[in-house]
C-alpha positions as protocol buffer text, in pm:
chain_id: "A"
residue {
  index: 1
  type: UNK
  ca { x: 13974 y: 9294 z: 8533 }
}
residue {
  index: 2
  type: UNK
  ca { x: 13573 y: 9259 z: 8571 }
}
residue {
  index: 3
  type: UNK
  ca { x: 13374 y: 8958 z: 8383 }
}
residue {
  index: 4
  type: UNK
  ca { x: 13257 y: 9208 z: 8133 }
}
residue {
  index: 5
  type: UNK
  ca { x: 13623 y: 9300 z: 8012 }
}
residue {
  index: 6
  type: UNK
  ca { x: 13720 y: 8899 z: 8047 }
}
residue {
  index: 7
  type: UNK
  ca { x: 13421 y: 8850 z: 7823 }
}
residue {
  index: 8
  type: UNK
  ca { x: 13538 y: 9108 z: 7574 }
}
residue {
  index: 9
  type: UNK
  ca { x: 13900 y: 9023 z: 7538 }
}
residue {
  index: 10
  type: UNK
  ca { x: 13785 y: 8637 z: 7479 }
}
residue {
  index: 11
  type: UNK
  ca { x: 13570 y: 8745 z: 7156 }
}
residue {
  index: 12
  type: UNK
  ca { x: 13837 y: 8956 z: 7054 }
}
residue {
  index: 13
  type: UNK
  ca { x: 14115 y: 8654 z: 7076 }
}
residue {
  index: 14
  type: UNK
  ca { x: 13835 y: 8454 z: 6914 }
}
residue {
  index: 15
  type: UNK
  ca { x: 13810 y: 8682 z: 6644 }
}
residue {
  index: 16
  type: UNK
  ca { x: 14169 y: 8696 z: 6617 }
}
residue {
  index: 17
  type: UNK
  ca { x: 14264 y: 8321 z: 6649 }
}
residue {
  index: 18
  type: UNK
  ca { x: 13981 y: 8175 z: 6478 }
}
residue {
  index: 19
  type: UNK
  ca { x: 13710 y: 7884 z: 6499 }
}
residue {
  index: 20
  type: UNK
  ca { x: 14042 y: 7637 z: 6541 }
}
residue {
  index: 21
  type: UNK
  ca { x: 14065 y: 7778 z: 6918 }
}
residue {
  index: 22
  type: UNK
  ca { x: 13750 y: 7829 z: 6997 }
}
residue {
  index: 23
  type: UNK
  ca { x: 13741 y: 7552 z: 7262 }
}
residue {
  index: 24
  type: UNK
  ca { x: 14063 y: 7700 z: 7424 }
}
residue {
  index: 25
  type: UNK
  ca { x: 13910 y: 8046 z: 7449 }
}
residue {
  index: 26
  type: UNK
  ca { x: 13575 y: 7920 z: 7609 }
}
residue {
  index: 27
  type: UNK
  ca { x: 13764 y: 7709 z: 7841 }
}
residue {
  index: 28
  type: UNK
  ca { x: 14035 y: 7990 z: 7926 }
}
residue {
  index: 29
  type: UNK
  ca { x: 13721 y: 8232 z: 8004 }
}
residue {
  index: 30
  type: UNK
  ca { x: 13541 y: 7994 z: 8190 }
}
residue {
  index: 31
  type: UNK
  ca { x: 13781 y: 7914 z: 8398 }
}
residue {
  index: 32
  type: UNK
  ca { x: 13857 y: 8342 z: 8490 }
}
residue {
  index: 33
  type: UNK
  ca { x: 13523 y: 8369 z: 8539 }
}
residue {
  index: 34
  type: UNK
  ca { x: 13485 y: 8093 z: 8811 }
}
residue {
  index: 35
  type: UNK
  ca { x: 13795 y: 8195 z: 9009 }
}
residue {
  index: 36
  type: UNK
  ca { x: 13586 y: 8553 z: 9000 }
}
residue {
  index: 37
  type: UNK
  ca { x: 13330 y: 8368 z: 9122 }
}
residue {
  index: 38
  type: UNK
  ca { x: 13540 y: 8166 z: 9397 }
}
residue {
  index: 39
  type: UNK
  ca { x: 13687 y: 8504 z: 9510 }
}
residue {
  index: 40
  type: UNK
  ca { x: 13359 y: 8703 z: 9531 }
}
residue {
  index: 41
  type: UNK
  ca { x: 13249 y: 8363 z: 9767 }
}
residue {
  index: 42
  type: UNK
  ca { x: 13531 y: 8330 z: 9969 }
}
residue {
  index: 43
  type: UNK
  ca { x: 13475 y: 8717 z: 10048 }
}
residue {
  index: 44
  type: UNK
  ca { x: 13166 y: 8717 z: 10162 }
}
residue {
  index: 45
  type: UNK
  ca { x: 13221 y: 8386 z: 10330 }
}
residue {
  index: 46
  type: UNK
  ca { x: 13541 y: 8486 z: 10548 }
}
residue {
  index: 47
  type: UNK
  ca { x: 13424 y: 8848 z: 10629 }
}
residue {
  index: 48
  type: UNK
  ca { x: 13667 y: 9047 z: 10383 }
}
residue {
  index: 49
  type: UNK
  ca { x: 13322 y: 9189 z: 10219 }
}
residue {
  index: 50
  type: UNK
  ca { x: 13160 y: 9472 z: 10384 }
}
residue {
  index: 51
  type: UNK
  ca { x: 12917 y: 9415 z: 10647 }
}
residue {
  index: 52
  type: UNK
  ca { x: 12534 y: 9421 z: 10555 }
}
residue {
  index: 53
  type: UNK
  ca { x: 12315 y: 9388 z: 10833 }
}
residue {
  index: 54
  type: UNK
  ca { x: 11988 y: 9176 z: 10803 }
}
residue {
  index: 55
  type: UNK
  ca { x: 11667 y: 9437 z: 10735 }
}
residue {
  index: 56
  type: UNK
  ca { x: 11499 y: 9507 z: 11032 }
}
residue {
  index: 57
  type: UNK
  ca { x: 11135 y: 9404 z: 11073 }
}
residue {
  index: 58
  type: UNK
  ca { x: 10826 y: 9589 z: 11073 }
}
residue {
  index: 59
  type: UNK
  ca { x: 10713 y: 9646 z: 11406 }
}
residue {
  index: 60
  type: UNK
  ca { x: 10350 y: 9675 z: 11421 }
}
residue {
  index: 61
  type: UNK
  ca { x: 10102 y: 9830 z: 11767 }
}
residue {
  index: 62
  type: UNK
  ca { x: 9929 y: 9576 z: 11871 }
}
residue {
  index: 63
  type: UNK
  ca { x: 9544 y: 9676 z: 11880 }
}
residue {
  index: 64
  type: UNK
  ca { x: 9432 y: 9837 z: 12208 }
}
residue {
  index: 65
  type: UNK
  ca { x: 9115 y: 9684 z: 12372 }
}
residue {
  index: 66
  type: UNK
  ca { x: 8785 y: 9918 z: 12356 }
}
residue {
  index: 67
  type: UNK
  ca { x: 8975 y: 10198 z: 12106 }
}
residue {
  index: 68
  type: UNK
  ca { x: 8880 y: 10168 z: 11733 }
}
residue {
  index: 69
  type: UNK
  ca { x: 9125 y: 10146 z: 11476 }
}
residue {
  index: 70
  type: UNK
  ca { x: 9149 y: 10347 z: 11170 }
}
residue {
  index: 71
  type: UNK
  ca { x: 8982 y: 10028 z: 10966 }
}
residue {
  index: 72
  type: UNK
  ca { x: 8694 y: 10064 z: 11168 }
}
residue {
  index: 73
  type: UNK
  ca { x: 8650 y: 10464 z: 11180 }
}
residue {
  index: 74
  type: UNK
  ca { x: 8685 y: 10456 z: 10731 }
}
residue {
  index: 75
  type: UNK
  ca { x: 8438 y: 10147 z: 10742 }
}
residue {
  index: 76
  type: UNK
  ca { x: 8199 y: 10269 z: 10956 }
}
residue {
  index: 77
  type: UNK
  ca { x: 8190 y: 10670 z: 10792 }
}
residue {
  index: 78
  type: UNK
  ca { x: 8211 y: 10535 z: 10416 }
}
residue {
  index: 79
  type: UNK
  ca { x: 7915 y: 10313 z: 10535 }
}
residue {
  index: 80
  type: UNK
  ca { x: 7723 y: 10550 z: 10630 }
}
residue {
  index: 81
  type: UNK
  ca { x: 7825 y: 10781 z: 10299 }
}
residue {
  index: 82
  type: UNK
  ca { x: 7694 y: 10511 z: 10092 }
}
residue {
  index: 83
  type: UNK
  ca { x: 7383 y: 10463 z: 10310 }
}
residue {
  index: 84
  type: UNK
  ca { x: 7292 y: 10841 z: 10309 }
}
residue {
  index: 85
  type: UNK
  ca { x: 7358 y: 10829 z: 9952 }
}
residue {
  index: 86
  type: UNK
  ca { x: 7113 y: 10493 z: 9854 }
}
residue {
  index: 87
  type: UNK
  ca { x: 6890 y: 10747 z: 10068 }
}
residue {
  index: 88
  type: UNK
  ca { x: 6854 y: 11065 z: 9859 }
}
residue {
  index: 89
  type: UNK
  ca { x: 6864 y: 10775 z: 9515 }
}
residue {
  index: 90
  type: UNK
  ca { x: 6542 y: 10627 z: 9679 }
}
residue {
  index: 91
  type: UNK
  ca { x: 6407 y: 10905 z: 9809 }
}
residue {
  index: 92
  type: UNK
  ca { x: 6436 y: 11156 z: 9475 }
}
residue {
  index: 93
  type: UNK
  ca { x: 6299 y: 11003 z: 9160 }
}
residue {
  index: 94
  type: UNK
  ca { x: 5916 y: 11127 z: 9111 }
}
residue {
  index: 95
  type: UNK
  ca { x: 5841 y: 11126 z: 9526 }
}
residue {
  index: 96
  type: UNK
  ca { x: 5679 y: 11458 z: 9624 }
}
residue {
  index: 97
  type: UNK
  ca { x: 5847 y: 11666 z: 9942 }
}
residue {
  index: 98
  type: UNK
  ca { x: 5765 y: 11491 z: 10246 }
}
residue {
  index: 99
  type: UNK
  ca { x: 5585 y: 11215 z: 10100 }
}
residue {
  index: 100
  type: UNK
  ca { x: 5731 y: 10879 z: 10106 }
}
residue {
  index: 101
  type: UNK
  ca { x: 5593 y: 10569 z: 9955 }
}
residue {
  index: 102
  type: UNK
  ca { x: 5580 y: 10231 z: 10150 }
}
residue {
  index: 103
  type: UNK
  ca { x: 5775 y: 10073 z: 9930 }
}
residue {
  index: 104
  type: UNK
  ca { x: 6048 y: 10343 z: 9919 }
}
residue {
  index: 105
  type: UNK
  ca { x: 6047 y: 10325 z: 10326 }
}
residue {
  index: 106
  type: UNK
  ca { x: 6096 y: 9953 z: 10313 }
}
residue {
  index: 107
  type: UNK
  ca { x: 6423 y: 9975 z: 10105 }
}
residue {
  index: 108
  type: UNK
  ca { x: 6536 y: 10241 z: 10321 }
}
residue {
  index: 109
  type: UNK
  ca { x: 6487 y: 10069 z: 10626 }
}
residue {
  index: 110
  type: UNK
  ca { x: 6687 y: 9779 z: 10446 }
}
residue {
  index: 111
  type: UNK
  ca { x: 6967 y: 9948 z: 10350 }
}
residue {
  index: 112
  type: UNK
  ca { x: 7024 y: 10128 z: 10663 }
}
residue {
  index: 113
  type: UNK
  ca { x: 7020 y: 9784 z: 10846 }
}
residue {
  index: 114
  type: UNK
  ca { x: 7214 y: 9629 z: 10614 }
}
residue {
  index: 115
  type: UNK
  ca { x: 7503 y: 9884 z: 10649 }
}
residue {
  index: 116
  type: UNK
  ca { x: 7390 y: 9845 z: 11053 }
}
residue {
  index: 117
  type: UNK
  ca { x: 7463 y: 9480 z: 11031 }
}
residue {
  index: 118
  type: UNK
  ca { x: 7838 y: 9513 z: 10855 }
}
residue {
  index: 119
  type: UNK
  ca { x: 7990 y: 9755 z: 11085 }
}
residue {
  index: 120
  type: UNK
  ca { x: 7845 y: 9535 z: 11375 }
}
residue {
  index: 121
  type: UNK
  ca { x: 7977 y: 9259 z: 11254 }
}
residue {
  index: 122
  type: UNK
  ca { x: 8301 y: 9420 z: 11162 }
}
residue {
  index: 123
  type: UNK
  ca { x: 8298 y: 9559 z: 11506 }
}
residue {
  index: 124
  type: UNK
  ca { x: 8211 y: 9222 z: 11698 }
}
residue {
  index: 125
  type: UNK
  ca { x: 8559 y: 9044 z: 11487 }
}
residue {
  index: 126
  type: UNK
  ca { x: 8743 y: 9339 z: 11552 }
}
residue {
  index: 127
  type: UNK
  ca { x: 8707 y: 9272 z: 11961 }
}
residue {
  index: 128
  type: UNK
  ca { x: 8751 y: 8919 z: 11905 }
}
residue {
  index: 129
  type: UNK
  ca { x: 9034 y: 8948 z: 11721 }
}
residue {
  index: 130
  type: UNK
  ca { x: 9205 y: 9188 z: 11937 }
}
residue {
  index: 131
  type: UNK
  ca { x: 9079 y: 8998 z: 12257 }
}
residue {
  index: 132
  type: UNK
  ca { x: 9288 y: 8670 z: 12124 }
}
residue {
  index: 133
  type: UNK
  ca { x: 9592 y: 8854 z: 12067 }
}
residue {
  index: 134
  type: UNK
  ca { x: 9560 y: 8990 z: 12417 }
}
residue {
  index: 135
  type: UNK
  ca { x: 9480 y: 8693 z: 12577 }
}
residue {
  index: 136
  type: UNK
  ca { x: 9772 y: 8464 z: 12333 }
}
residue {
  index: 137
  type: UNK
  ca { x: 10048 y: 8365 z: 12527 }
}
residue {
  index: 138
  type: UNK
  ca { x: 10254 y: 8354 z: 12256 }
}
residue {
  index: 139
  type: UNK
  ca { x: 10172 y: 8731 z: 12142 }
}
residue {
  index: 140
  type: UNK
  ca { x: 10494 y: 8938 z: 12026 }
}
residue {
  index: 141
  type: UNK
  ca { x: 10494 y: 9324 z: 11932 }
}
residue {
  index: 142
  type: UNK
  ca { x: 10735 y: 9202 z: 11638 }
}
residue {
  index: 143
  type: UNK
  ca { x: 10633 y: 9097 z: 11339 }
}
residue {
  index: 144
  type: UNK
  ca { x: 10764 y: 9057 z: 10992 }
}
């Protein structure tokens, strides 16, 4: 019989018995319930449950010195997107064809080296990063 139909038949005796037994029925079901519980237990604990095997874990590629990861290729295009775009924004309110004002030309020049100096940077902890792993004695292709 399953807890749910051990719960069931205990309000239906204590419907049928009355408040007078109520103690007797709460005992009687707590008592089936925790030799369900010590039987579910001593399944699991002496093998009689099925086997579930532990999950496996993740394996991740370690990063490959001098090759660019896919991080790196999304920064460094969506960088430039952005840049090209802060370009024509600049460049197209009330400025003539071919004419470009100096103070147009000095926010260019900043946002282009702005975007210069995040992918460098992202680039320069990108080697470092990957150079300690290769270098780390304790370095394992496992991870979780």
């Amino acid at each position: 019989m399953s807890i749910s139909d051990e719960v069931r038949a205990s309000a239906a005796a204590h419907r049928d018995l009355g408040p007078g037994y109520e103690t007797a029925v709460a005992e009687g079901l707590v008592e089936r319930i925790g030799e369900e519980i010590d039987r579910r237990v001593d399944a699991r604990l002496y093998g009689q449950a099925p086997y579930q095997a532990p999950p496996r874990p993740r394996l991740r590629r370690e990063p490959v010195p001098g090759r660019m990861g896919f991080g790196a290729v999304v920064l460094a295009l969506g960088s430039m997107g952005m840049a090209i775009g802060a370009t024509a924004a600049v460049l197209h309110p009330g400025s003539a064809p071919g004419q470009v004002s100096g103070g147009a030309a000095v926010l260019i020049a900043l946002i282009w080296i702005v975007i210069g100096v995040v992918n460098v940077a992202y680039a320069r902890y990108r080697a470092l990063s990957a150079a300690y792993l290769w270098r780390s004695p304790a370095r394992c292709s496992v991870r979780s």
